[in-house]
N, C-alpha and C positions, 0 to 999 in steps of 0.2 A: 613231241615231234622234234625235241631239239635233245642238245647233251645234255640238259638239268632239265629235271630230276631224271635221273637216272633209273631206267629200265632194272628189271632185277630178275633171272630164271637160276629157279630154285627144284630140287625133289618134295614130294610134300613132305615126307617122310623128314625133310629135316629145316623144315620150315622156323622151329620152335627153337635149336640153336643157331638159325641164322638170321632170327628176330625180322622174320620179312613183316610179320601183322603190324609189329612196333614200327619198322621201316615204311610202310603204308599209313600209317597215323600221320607220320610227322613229315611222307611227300606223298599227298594224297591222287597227284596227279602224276606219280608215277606207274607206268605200264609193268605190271606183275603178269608171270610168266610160270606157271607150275608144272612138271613133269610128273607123271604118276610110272612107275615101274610095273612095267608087261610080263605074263609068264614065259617065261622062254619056251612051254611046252605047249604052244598055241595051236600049231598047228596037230598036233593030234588029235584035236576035238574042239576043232576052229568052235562051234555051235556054242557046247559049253562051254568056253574057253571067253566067246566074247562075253556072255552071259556073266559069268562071275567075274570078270573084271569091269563090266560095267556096273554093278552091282556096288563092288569096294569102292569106283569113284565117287557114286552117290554118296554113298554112304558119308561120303567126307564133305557134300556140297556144305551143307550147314556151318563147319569150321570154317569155308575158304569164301563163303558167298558174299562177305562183306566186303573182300576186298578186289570185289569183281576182276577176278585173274583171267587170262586166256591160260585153255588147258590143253592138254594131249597125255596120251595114253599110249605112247609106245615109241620109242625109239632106236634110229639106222637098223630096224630089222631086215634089213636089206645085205648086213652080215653075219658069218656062217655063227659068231659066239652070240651072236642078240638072239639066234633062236636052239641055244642052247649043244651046237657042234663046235667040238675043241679042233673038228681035223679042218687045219687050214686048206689045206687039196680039196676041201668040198664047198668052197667060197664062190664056186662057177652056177651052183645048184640054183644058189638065192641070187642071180643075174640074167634069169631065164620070165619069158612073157608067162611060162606056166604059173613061175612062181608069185610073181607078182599079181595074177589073176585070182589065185588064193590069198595072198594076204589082203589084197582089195576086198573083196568079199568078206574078210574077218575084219576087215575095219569100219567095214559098212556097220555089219551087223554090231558090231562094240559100238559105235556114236550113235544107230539108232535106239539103241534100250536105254542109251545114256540121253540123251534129248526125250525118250517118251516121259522119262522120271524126273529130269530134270530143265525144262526146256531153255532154261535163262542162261544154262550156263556157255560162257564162249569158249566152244572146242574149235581147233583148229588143228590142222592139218600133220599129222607126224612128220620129223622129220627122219629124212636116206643119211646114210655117209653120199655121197654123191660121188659120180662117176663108175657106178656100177648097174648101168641099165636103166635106172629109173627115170635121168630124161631124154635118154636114147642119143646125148651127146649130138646137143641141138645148135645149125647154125646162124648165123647174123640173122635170119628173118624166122629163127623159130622154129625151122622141121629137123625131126631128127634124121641123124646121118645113118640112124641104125635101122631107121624105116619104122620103128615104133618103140617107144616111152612106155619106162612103169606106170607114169600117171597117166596113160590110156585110161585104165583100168579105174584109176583112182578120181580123177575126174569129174565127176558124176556126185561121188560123195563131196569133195572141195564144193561145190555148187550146193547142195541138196543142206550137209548138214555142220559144214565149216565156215562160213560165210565169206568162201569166194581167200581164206588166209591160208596161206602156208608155213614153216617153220622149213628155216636151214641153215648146215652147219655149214662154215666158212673156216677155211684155214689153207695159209701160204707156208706148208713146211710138213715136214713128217715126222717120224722119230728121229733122223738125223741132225732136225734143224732147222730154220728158218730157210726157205730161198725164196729173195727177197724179189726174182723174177717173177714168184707167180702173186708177188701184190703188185711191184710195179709196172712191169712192162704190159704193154696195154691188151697184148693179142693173150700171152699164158695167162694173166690173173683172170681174164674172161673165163675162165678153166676151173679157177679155184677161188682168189678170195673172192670175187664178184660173179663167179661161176649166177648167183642166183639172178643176174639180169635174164641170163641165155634162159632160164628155167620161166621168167615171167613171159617172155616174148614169144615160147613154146606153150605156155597156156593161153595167151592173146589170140597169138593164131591159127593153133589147132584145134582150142578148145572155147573160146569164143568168151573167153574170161578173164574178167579185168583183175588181175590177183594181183594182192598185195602180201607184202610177206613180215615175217616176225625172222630177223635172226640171232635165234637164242643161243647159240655156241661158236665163239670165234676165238682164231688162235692161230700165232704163227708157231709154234710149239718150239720155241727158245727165248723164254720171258728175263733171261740173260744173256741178250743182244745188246749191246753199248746202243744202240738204236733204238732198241725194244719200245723207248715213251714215241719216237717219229713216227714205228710203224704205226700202231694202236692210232693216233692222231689222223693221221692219213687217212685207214681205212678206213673207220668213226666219219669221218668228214665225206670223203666218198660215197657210204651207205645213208647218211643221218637225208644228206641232202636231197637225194632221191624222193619224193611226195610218198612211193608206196611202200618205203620200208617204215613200219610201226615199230618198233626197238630194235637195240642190237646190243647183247651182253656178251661180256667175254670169258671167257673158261682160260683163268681157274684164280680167282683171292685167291685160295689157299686149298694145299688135299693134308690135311689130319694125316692119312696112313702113310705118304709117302708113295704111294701107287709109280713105279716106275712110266707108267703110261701118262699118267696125269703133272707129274712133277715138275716136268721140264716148265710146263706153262703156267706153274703156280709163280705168282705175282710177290704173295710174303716170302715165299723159299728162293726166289732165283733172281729178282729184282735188283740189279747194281747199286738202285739207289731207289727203296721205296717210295720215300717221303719226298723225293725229289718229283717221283712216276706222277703221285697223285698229286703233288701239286699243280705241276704242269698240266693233267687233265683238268683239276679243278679252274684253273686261271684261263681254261678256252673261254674263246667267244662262242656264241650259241650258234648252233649250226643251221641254217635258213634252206630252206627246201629251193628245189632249182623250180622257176616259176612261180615264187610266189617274195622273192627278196626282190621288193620293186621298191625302187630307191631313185630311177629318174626319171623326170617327168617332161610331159613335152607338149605342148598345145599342137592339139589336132582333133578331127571332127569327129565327134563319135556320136556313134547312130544307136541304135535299141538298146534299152541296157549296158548303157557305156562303154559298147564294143567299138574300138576306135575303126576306122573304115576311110579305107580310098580310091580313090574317085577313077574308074580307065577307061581313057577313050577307046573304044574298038574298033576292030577294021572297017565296021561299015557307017564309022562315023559316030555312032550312038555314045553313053556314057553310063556305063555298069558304075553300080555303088557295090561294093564287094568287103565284108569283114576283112583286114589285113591278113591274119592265118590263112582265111582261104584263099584269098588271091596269094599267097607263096605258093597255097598245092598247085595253081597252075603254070608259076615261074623258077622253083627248082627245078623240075624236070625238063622243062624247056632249054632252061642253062645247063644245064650238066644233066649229063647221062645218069637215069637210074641206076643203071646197073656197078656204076661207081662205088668204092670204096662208102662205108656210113661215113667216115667219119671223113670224109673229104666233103659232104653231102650236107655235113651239117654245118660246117663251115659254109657252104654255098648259102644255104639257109640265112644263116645266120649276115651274112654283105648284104641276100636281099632285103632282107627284112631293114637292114638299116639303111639300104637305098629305099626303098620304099617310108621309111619314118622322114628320112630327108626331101624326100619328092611332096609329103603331106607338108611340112613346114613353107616350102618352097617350090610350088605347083611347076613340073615344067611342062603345063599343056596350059596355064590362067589363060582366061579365069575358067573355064570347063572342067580340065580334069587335071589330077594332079599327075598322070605318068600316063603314054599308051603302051601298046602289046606286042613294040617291035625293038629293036635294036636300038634306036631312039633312047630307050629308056630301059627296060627288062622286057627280055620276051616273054608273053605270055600266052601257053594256050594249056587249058582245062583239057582238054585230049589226050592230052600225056599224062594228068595226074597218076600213080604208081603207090602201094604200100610202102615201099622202100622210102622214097623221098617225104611223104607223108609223115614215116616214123622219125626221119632226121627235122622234119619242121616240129615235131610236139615234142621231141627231145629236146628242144632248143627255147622251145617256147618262150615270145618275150624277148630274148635276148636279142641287143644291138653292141655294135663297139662303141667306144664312147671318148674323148678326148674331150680335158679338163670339165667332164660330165655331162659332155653335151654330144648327142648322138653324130656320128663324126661320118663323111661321105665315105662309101664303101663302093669305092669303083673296081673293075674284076674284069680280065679279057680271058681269052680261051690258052693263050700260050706269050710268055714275055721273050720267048728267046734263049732265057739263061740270067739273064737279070731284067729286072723289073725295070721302069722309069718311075720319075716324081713330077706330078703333074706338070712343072713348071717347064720339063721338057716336050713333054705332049702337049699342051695346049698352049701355053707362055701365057699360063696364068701366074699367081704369087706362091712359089711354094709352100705344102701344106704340112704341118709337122710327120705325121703321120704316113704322109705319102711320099717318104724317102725311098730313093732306089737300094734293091736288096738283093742280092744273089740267089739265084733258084736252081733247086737240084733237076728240074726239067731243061733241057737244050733244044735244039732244033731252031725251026725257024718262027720269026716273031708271027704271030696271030693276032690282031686285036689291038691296041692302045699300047699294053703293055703296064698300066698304070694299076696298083693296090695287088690283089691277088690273082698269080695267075694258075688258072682253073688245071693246067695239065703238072703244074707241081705241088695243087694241094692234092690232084691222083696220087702221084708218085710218093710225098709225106708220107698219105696214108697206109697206103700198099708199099713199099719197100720197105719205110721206116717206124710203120706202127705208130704214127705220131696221132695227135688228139688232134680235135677241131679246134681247139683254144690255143692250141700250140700252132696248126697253121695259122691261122689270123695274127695272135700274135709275130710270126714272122715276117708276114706280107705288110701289117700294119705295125707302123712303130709307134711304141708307146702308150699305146690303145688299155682300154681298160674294156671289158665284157660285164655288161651290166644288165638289167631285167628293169624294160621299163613299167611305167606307172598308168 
């Protein structure tokens, strides 16, 4: 789950010059990844066709069972040469709910003969070229815009005889070249290099499954880019960190033949400065999944199973003990509209969560509760909880701002005007490092205090400028570090 040992997907077929068995000896906790090659003439006789490739897979469990690989047996058949058509004009054929109803059906039936004979082995999901139907080009919460996804179809088997994993390919470039918009800018790489979150959030919510994914081919297809080691690093870091991505290899060390399609992204052939690339990878820090690199720590009360929990007095006086996660589903959406940007949402999230860590250190209801359910302190009402705001609270999980590592107040009004205040103007308290005034791309008239982040420019961040939730905070808060506590 980190950069070492490194993941490794392989053909089997060439397993034995690329010393993956030897390569499993010597990193045994490295994730192996085996492709087995598909008849391109499948569907003629989908029946026999699964049948005798299920058959060749067995046939090789014995060679490969020692090094408990994840497998698959077919690949981007979802284009017109993967099933054996050279005419490119017939690429719309294999973009059709027809089509994909059949090949579902011939992949059923391939992983069932291959599990009746082999039941241990870990198959997992083929993967698309993406972008050609199969997730029907699904938006921020999951439905597709085309009104229905190849993995309609597919679905059923991901659950039944893949264990809930998928495989996909990733790449920011074509044969022209890298464009490095579709890794960095945050709304196109949704599209392509990180296209597979959209894919998980479409099986979460249409199909009721918590999938995790394998992605076994990545590539910005120009491995001589003066860049090429930042990109790799980047998107490595981007994917590793994610809990549900299980590996991610990249295409291509090296292509033998020189394959004009392959070339560009070979690492030995087009690399500026090989020995520089891998060292640079070699000398990362290990990459720490988001929710689970908890590094600071904070005395507060925790209830069952060390779930830290605080204390809200409620309107009618009483005093809810509430786990912290769940008391945000009922004060993001109270503070900011669902309907808002994610990523302005998750920012939201993420001020509560550390006004709430700070209201537990420093009760402002002592001795009863540490925070009530109005303006006072955060509004709270459980009526509004939303999937939306809910995905930006688990997206976020854990996470607070932090100054010199200590969970830092995160105060937040509805609109600052145009520029923020620092507390010392609003309240004439002692200025707080963090809570310097800062210029805001929202205008109009002040709303609220004005003080830390204000809620109608981390809108506008989001929806204008495609900015990230780490990025507003960091603007609103100066200095700040985002940390995951303990």
């Amino acid at each position: 789950m980190s950069w070492r040992p490194g993941a490794l997907t392989c053909f089997y077929d060439y397993l034995g010059p690329n010393q993956v068995l030897q390569y499993k000896a010597q990193q045994p906790d490295a994730p192996i990844i085996i492709r087995f090659q598909h008849p391109r003439n499948w569907g003629e006789n989908p029946v026999e066709s699964a049948r005798n490739l299920a058959n060749e897979v067995v046939s090789k469990w014995p060679d490969i069972r020692d090094i408990d690989p994840y497998v698959y047996f077919a690949n981007e058949v979802n284009l017109h040469y993967e099933n054996g058509d050279e005419g490119v004009g017939n690429q719309p054929r294999y973009e059709t709910s027809e089509f994909y109803l059949r090949y579902a059906d011939w992949v059923h039936l391939t992983a069932d003969a291959i599990k009746q004979q082999a039941p241990g082995m870990k198959l997992v999901c083929p993967p698309f070229a993406f972008g050609h139907g199969e997730d029907g080009a699904p938006d921020d919460d999951g439905n597709p815009k085309a009104g229905w996804a190849g993995y309609d179809y597919l679905a059923d088997t991901v659950r039944s005889h893949f264990d809930n994993i998928l495989t996909f390919h990733a790449y920011w470039g074509d044969y022209g070249g890298s464009v490095r918009e579709w890794l960095y800018d945050q709304e196109l790489s949704s599209w392509y290099a990180f296209r597979w979150r959209r894919v998980l959030r479409l099986f979460e919510r249409r199909y009721g499954i918590q999938a995790k994914v394998i992605i076994d081919e990545a590539g910005n297809m120009s491995a001589s880019d003066r860049d090429f080691t930042d990109q790799v690093i980047y998107h490595a870091t981007e994917c590793l960190r994610d809990e549900r991505v299980l590996a991610v290899t990249y295409f291509l060390w090296e292509d033998p033949t020189g394959s004009p399609g392959n070339v560009m992204n070979s690492w030995v052939q087009r690399c500026r400065d090989l020995d520089g690339h891998v060292a640079r990878l070699a000398a990362m820090e290990d990459i720490h999944i988001d929710g689970q690199d908890k590094d600071i720590h904070i005395d507060a009360q925790d209830g069952q199973d060390g779930v830290t929990t605080i204390r809200v007095l409620m309107g009618d006086g009483t005093v809810q003990v509430l786990e912290v996660e769940e008391y945000l589903r009922g004060v993001v959406p109270a503070e900011m509209p669902a309907s808002w940007p994610l990523e302005a949402l998750k920012a939201q999230a993420v001020a509560a969560r550390s006004y709430a860590y700070g209201a537990i250190r420093q009760p402002r209801h002592n001795p009863e509760a540490d925070v009530c359910t109005e303006q006072h302190c955060q509004v709270y009402n459980p009526g509004r909880i939303a999937p939306k705001t809910d995905r930006a609270i688990e997206a976020t999980w854990g996470q607070v701002i932090t100054v010199d590592g200590e969970v830092a107040g995160a105060y937040y009004s509805a609109n600052c005007g145009g520029r923020t205040r620092g507390n010392d103007e609003a309240w004439g308290t002692p200025r707080l490092a963090h809570l310097q005034p800062v210029d805001c791309v929202h205008g109009g008239e002040r709303d609220g205090h004005g003080v830390g982040m204000c809620q109608w420019g981390a809108h506008d961040m989001a929806e204008v400028y495609g900015a990230g939730y780490e990025s507003i905070l960091k603007h609103y808060y100066t200095g700040i570090e985002i940390k995951h506590l303990e």
